[in-house]
mmCIF entry with sequence, helices, sheets and N, C-alpha, C, O atoms, coordinates in Angstrom:
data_MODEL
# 
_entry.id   MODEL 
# 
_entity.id                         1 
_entity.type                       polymer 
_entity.pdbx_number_of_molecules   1 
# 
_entity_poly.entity_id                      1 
_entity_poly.type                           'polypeptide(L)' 
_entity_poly.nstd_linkage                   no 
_entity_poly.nstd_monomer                   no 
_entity_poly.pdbx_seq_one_letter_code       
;(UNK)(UNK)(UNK)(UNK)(UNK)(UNK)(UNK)(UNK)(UNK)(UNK)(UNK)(UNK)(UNK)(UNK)(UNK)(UNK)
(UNK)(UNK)(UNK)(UNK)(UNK)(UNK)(UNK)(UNK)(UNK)(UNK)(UNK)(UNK)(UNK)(UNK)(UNK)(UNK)
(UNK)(UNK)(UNK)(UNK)(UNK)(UNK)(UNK)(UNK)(UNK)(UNK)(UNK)(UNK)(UNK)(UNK)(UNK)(UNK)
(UNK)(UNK)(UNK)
;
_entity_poly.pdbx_seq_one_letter_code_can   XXXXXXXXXXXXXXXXXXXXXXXXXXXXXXXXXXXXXXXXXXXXXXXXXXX 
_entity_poly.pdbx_strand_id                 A 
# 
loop_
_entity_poly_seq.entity_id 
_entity_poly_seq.num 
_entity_poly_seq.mon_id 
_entity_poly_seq.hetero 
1 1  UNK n 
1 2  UNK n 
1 3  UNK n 
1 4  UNK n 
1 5  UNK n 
1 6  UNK n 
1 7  UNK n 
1 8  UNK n 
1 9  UNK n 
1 10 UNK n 
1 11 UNK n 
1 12 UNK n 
1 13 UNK n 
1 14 UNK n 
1 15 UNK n 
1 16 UNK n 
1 17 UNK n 
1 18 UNK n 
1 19 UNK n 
1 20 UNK n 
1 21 UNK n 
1 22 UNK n 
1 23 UNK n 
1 24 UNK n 
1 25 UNK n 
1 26 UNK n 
1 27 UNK n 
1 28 UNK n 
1 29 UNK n 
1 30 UNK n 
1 31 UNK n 
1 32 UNK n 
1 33 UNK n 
1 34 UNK n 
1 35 UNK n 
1 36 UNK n 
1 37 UNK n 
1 38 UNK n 
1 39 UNK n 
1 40 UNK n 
1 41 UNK n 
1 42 UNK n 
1 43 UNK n 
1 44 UNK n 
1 45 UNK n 
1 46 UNK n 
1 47 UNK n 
1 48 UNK n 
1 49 UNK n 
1 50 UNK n 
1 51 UNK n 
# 
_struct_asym.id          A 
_struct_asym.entity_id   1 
# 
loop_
_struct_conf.conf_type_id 
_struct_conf.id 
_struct_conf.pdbx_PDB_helix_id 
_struct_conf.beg_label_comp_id 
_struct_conf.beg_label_asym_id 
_struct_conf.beg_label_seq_id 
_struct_conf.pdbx_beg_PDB_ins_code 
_struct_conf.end_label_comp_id 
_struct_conf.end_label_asym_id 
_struct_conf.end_label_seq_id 
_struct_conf.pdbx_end_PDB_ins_code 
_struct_conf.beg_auth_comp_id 
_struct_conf.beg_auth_asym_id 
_struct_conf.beg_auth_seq_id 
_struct_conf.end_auth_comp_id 
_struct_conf.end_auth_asym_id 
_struct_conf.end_auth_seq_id 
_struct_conf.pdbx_PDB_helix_class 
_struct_conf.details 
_struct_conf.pdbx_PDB_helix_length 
HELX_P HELX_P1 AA1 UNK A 2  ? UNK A 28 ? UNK A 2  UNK A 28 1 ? 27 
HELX_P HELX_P2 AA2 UNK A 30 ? UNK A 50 ? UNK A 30 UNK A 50 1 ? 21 
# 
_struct_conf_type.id          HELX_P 
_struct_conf_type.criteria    ? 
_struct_conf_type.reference   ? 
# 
loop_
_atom_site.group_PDB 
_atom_site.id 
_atom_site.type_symbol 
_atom_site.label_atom_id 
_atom_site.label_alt_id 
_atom_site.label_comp_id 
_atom_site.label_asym_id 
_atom_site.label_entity_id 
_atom_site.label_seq_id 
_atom_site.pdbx_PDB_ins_code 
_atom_site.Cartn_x 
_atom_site.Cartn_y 
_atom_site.Cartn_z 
_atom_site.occupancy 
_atom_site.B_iso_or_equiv 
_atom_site.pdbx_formal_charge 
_atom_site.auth_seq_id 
_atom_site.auth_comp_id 
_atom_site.auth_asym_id 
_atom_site.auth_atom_id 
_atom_site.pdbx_PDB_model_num 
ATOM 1   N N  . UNK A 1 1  ? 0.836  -1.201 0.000   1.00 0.00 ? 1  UNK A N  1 
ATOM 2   C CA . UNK A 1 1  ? 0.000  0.000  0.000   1.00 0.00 ? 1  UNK A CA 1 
ATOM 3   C C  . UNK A 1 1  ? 0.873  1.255  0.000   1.00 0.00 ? 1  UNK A C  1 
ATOM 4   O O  . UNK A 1 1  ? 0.647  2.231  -0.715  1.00 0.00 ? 1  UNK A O  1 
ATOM 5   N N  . UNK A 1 2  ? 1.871  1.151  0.844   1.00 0.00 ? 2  UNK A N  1 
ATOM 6   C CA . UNK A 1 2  ? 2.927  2.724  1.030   1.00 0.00 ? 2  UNK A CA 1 
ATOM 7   C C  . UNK A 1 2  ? 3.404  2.938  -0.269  1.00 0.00 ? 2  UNK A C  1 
ATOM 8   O O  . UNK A 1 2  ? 3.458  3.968  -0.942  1.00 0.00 ? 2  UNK A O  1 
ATOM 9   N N  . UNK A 1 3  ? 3.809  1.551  -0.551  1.00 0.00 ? 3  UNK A N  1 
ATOM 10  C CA . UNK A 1 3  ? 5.094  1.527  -2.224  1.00 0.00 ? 3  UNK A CA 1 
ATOM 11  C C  . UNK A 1 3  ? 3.804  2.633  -2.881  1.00 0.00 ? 3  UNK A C  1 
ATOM 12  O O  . UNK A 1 3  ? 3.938  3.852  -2.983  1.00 0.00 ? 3  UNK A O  1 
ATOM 13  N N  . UNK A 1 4  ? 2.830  2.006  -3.191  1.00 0.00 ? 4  UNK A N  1 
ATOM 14  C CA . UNK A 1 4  ? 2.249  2.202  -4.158  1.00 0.00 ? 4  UNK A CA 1 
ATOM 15  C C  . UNK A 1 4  ? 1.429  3.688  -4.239  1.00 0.00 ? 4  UNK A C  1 
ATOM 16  O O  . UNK A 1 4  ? 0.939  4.111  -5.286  1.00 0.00 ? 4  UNK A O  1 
ATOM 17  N N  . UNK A 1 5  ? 1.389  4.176  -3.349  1.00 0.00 ? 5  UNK A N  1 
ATOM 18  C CA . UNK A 1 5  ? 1.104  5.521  -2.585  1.00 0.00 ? 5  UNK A CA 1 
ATOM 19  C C  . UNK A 1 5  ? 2.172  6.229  -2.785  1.00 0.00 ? 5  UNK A C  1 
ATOM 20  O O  . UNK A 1 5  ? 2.050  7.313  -3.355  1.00 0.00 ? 5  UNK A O  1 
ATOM 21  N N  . UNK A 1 6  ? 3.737  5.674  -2.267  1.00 0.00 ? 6  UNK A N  1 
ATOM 22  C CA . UNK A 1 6  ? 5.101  6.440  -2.864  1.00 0.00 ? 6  UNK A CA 1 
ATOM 23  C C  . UNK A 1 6  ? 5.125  6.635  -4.594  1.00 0.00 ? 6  UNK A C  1 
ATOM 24  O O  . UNK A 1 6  ? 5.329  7.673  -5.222  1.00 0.00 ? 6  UNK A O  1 
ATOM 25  N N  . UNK A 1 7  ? 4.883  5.450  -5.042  1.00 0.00 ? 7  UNK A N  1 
ATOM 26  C CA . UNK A 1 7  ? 4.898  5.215  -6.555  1.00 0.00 ? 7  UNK A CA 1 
ATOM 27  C C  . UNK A 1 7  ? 4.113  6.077  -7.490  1.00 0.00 ? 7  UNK A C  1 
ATOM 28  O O  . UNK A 1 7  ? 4.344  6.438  -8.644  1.00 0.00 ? 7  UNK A O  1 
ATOM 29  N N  . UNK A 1 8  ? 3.020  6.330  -6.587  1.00 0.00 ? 8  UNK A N  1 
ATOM 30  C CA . UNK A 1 8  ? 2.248  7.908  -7.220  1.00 0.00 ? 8  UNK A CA 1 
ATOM 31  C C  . UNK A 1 8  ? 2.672  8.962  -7.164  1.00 0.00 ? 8  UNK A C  1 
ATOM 32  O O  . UNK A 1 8  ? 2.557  9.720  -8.127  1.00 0.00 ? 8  UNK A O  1 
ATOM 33  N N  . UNK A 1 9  ? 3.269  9.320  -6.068  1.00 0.00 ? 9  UNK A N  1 
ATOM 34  C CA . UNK A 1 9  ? 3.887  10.704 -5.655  1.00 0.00 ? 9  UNK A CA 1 
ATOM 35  C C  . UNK A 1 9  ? 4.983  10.696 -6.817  1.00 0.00 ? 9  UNK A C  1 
ATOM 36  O O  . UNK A 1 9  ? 4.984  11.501 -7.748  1.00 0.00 ? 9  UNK A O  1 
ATOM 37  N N  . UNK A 1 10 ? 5.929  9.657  -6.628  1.00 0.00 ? 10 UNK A N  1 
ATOM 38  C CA . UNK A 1 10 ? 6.930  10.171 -7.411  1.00 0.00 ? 10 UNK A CA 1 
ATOM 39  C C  . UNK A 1 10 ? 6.486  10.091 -8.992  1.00 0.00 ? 10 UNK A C  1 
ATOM 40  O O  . UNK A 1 10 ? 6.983  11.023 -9.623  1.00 0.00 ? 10 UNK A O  1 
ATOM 41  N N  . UNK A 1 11 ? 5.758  9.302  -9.712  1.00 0.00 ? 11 UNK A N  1 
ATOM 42  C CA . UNK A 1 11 ? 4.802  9.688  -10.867 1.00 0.00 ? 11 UNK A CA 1 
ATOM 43  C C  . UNK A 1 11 ? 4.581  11.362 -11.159 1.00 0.00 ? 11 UNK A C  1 
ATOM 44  O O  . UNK A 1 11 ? 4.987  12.133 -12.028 1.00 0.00 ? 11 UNK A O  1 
ATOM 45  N N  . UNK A 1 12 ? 3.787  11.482 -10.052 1.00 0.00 ? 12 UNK A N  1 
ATOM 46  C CA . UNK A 1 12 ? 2.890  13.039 -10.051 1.00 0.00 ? 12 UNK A CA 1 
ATOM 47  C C  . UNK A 1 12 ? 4.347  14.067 -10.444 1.00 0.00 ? 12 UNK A C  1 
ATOM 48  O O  . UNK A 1 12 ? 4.638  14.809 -11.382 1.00 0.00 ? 12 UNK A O  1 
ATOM 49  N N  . UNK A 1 13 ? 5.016  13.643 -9.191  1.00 0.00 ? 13 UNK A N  1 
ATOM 50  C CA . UNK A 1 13 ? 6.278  14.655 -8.954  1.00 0.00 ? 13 UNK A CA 1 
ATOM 51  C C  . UNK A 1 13 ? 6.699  14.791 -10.324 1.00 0.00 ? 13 UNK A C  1 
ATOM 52  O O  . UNK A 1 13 ? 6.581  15.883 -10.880 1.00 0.00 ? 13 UNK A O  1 
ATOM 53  N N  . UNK A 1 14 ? 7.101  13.958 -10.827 1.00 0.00 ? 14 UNK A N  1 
ATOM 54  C CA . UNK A 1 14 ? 7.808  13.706 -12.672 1.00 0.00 ? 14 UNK A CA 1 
ATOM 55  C C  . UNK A 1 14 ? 7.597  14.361 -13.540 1.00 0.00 ? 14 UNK A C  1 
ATOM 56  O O  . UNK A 1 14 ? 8.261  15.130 -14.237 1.00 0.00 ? 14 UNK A O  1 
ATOM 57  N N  . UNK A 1 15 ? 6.048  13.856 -13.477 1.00 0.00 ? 15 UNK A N  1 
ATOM 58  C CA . UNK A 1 15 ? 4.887  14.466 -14.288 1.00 0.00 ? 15 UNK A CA 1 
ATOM 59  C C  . UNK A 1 15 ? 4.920  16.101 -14.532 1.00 0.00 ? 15 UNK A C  1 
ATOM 60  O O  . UNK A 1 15 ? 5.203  16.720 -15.558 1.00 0.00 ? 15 UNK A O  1 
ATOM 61  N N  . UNK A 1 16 ? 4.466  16.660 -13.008 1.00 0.00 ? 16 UNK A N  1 
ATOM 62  C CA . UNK A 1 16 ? 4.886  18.142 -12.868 1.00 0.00 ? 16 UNK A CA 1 
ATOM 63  C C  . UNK A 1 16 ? 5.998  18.841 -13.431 1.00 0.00 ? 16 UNK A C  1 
ATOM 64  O O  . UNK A 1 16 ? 5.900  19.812 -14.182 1.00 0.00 ? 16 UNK A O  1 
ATOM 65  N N  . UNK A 1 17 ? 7.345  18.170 -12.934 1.00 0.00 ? 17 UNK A N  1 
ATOM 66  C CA . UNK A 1 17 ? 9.061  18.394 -13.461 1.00 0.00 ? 17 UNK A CA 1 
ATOM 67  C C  . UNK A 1 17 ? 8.789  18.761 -14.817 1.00 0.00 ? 17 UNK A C  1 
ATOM 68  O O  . UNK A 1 17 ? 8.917  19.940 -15.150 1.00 0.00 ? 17 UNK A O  1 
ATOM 69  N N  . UNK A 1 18 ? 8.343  17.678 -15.838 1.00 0.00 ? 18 UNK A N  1 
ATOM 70  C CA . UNK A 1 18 ? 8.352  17.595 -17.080 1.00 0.00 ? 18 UNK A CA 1 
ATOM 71  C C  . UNK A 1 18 ? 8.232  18.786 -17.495 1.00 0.00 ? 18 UNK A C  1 
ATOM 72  O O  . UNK A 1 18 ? 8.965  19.639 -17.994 1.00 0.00 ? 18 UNK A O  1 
ATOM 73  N N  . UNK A 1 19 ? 6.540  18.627 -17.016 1.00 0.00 ? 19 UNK A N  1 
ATOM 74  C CA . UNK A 1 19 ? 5.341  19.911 -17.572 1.00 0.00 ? 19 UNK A CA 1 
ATOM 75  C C  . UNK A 1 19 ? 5.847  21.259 -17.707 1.00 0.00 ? 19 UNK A C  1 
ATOM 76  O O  . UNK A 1 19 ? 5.728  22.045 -18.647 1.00 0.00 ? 19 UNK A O  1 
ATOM 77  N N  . UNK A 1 20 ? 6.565  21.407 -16.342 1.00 0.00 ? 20 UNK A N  1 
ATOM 78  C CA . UNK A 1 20 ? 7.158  22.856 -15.946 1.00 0.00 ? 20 UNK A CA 1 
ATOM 79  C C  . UNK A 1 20 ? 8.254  23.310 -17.144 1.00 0.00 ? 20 UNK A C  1 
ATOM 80  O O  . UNK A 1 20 ? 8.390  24.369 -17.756 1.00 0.00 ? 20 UNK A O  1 
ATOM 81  N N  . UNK A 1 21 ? 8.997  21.982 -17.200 1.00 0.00 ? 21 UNK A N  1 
ATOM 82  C CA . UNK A 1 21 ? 10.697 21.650 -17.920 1.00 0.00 ? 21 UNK A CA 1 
ATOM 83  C C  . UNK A 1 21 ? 9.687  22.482 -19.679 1.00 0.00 ? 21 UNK A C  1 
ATOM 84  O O  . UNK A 1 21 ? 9.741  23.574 -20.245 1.00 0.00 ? 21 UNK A O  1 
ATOM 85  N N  . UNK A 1 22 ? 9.033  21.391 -19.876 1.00 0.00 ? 22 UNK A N  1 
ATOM 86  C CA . UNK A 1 22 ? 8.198  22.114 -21.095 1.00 0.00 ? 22 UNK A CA 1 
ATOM 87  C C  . UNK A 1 22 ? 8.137  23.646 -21.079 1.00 0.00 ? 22 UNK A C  1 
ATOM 88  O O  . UNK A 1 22 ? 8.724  24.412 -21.844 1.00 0.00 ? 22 UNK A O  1 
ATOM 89  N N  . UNK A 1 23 ? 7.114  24.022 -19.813 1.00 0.00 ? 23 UNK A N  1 
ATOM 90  C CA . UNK A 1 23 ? 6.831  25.290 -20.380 1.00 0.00 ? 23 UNK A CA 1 
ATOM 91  C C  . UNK A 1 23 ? 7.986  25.823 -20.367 1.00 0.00 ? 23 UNK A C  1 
ATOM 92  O O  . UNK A 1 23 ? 8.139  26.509 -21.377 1.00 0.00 ? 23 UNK A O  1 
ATOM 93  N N  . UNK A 1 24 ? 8.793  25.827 -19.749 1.00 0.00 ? 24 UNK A N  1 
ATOM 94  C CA . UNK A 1 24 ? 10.292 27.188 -19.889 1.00 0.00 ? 24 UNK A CA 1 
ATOM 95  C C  . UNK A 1 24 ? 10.694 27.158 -21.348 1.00 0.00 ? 24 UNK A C  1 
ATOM 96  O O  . UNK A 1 24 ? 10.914 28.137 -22.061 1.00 0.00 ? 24 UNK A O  1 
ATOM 97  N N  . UNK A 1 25 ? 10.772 25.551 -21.764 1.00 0.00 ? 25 UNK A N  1 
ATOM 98  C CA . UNK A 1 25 ? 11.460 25.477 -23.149 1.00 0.00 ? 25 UNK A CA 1 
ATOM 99  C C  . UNK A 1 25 ? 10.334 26.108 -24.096 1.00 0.00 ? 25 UNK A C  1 
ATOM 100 O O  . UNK A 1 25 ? 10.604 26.530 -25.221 1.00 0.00 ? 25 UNK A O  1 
ATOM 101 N N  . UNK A 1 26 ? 9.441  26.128 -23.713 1.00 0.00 ? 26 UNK A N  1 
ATOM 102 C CA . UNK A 1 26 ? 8.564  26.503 -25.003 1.00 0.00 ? 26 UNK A CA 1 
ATOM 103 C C  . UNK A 1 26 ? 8.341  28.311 -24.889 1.00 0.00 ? 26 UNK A C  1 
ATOM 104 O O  . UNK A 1 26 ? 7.818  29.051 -25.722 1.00 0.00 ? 26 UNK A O  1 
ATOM 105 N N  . UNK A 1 27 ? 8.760  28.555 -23.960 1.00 0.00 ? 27 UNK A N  1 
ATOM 106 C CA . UNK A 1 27 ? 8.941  30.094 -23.723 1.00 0.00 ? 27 UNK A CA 1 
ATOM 107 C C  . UNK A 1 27 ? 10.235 30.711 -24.493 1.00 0.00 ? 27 UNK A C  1 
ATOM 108 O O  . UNK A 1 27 ? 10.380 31.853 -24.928 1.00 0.00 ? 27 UNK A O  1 
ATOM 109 N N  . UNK A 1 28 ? 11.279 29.423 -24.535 1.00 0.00 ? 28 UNK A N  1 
ATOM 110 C CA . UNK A 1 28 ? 12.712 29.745 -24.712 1.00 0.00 ? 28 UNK A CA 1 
ATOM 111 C C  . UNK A 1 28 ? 12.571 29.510 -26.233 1.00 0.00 ? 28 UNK A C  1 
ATOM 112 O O  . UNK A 1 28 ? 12.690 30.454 -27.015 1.00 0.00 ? 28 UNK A O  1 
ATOM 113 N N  . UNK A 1 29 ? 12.280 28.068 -26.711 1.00 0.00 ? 29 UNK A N  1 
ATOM 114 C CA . UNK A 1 29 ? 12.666 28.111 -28.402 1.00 0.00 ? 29 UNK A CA 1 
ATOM 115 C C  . UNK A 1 29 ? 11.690 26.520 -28.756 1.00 0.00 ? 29 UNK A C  1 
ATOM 116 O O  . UNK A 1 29 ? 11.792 25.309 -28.560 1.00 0.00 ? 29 UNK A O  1 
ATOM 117 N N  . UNK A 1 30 ? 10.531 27.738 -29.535 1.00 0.00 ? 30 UNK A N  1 
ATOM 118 C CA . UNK A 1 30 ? 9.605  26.332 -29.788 1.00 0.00 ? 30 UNK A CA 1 
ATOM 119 C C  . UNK A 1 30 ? 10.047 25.418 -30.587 1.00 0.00 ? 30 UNK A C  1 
ATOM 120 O O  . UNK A 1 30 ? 9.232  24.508 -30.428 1.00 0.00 ? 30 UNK A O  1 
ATOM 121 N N  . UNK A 1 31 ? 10.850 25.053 -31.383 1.00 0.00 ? 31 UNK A N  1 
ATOM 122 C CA . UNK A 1 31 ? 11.424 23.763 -31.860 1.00 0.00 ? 31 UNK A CA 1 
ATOM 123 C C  . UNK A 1 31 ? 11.947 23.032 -31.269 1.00 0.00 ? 31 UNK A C  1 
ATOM 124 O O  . UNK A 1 31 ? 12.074 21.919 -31.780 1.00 0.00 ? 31 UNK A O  1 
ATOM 125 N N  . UNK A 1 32 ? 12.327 23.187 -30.358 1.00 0.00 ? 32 UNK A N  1 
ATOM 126 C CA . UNK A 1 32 ? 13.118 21.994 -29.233 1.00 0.00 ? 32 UNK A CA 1 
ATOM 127 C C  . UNK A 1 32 ? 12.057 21.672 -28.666 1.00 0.00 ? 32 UNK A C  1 
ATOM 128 O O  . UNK A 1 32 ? 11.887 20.454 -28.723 1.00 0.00 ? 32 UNK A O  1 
ATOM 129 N N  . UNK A 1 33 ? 10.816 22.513 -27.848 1.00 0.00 ? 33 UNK A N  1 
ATOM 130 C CA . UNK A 1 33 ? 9.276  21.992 -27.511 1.00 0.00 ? 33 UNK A CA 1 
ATOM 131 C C  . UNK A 1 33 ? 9.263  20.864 -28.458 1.00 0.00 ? 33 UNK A C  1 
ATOM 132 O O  . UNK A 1 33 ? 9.665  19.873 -27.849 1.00 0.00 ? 33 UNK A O  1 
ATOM 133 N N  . UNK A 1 34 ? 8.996  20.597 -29.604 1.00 0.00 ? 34 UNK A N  1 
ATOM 134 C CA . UNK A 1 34 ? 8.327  19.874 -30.514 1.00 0.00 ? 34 UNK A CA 1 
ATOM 135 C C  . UNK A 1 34 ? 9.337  18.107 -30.143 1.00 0.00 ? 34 UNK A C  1 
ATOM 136 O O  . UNK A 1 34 ? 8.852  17.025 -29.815 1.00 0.00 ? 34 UNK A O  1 
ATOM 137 N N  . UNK A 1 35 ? 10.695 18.454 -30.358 1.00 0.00 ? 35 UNK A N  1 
ATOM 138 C CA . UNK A 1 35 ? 11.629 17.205 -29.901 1.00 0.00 ? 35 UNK A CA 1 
ATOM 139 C C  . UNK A 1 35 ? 11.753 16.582 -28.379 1.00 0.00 ? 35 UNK A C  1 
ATOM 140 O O  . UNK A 1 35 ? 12.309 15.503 -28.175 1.00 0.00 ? 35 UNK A O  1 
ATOM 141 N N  . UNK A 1 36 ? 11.077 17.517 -27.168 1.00 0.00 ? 36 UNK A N  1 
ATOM 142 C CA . UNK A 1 36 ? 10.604 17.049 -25.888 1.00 0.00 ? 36 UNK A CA 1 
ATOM 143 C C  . UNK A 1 36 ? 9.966  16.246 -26.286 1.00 0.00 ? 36 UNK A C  1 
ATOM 144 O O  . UNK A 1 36 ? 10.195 15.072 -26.578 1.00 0.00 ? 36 UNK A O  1 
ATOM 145 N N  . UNK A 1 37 ? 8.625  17.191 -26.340 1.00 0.00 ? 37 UNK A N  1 
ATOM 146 C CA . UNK A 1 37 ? 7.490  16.592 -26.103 1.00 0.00 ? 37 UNK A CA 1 
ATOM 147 C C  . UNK A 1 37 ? 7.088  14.676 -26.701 1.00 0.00 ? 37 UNK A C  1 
ATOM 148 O O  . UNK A 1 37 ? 6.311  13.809 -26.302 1.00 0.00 ? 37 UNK A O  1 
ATOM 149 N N  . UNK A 1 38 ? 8.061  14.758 -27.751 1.00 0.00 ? 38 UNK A N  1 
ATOM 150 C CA . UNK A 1 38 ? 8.318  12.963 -28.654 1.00 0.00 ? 38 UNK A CA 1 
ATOM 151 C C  . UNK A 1 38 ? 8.663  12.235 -27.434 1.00 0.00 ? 38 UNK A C  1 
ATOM 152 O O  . UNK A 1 38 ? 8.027  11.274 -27.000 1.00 0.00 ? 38 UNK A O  1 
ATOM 153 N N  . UNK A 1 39 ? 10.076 12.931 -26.719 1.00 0.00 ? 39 UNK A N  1 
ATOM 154 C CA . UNK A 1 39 ? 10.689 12.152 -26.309 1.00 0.00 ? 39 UNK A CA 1 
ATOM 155 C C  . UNK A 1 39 ? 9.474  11.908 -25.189 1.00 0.00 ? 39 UNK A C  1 
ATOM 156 O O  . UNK A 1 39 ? 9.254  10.721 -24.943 1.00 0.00 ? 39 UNK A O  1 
ATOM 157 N N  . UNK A 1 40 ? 8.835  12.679 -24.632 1.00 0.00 ? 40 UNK A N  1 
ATOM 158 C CA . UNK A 1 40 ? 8.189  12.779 -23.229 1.00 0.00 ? 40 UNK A CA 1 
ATOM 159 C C  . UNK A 1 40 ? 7.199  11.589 -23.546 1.00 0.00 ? 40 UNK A C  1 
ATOM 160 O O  . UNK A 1 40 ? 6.983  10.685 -22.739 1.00 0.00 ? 40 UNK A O  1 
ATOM 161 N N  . UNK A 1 41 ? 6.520  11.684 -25.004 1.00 0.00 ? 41 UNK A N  1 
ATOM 162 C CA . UNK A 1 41 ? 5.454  10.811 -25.000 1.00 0.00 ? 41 UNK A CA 1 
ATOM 163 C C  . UNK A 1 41 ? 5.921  9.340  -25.318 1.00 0.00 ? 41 UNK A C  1 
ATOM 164 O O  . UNK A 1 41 ? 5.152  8.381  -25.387 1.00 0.00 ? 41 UNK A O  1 
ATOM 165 N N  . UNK A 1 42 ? 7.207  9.293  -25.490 1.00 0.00 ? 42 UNK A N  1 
ATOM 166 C CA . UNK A 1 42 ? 7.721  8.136  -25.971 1.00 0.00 ? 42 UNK A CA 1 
ATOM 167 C C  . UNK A 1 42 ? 8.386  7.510  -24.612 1.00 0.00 ? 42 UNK A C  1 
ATOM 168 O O  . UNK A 1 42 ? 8.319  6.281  -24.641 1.00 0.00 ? 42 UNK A O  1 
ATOM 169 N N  . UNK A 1 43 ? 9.103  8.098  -23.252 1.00 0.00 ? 43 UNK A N  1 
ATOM 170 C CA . UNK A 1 43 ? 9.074  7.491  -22.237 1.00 0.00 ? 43 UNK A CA 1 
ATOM 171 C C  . UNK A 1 43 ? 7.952  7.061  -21.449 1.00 0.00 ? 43 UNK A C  1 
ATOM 172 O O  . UNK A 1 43 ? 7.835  5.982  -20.867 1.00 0.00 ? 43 UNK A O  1 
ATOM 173 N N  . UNK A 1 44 ? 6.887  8.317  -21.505 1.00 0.00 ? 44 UNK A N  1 
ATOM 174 C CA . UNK A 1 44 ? 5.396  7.797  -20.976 1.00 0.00 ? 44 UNK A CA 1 
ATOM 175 C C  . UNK A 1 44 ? 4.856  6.562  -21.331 1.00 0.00 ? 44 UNK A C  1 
ATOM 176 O O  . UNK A 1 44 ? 4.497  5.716  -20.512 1.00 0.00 ? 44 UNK A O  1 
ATOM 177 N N  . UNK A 1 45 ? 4.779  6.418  -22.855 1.00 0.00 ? 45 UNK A N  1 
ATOM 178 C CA . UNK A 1 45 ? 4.111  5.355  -23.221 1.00 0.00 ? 45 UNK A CA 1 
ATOM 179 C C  . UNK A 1 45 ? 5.038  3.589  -22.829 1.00 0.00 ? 45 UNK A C  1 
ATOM 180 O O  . UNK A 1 45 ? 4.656  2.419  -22.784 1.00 0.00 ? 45 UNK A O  1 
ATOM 181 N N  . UNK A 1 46 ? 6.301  4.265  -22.629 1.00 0.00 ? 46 UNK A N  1 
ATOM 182 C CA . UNK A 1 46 ? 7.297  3.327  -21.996 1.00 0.00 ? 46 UNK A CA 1 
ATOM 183 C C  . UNK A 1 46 ? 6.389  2.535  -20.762 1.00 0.00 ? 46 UNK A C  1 
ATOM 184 O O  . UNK A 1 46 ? 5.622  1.585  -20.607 1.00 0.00 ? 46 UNK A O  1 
ATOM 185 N N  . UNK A 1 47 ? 7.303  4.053  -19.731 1.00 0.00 ? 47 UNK A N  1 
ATOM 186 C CA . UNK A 1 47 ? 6.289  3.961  -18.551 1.00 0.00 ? 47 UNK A CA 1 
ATOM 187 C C  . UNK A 1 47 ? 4.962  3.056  -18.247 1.00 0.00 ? 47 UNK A C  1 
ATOM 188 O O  . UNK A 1 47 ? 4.929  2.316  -17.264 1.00 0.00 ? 47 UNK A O  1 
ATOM 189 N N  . UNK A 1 48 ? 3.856  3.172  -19.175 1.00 0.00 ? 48 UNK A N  1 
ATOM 190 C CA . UNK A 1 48 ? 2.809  2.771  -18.608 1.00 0.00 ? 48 UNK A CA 1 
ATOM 191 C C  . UNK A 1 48 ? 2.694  1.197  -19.362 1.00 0.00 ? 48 UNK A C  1 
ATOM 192 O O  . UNK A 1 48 ? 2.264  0.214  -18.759 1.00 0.00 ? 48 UNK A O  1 
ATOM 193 N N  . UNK A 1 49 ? 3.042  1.181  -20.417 1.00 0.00 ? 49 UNK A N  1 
ATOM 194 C CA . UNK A 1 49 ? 3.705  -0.446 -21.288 1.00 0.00 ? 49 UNK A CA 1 
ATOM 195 C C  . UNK A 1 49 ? 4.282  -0.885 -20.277 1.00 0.00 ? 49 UNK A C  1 
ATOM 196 O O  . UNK A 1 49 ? 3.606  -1.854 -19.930 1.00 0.00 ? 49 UNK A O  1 
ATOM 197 N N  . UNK A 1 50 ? 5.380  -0.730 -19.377 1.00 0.00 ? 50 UNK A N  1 
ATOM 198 C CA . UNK A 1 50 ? 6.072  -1.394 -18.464 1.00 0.00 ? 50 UNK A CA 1 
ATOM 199 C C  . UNK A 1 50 ? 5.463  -2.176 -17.533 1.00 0.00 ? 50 UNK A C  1 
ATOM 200 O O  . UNK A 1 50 ? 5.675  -3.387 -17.465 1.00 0.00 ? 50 UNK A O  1 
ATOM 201 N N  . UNK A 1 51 ? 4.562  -1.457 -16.651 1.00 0.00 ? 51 UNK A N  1 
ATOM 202 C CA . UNK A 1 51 ? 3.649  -1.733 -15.747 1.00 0.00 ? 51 UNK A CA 1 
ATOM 203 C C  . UNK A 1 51 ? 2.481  -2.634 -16.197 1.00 0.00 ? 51 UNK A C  1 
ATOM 204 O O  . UNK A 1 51 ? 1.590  -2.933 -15.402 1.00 0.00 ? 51 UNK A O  1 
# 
């Protein structure tokens, strides 16, 4: 029950990191936005394939 309660937090936590990591870059130089966001959806879909 804790793991899995920890296992969310640090999810969420990630999640947020990313999001944030995004917006700066997309403030800074939207073409690199476009090469995140692949990579982001391409570890996510990792991520949840794994499990």
């Amino acid at each position: 029950m804790a793991a899995t309660l920890i296992t969310a937090l640090v999810l969420i936590a990630l999640v947020a990191c990313a999001a944030f990591t995004i917006w700066m870059l997309r403030e800074k130089n939207p073409t690199l936005l476009q090469q995140q966001e692949q990579s982001v959806r391409t570890w996510f879909d990792h991520m949840i394939h794994r499990h």
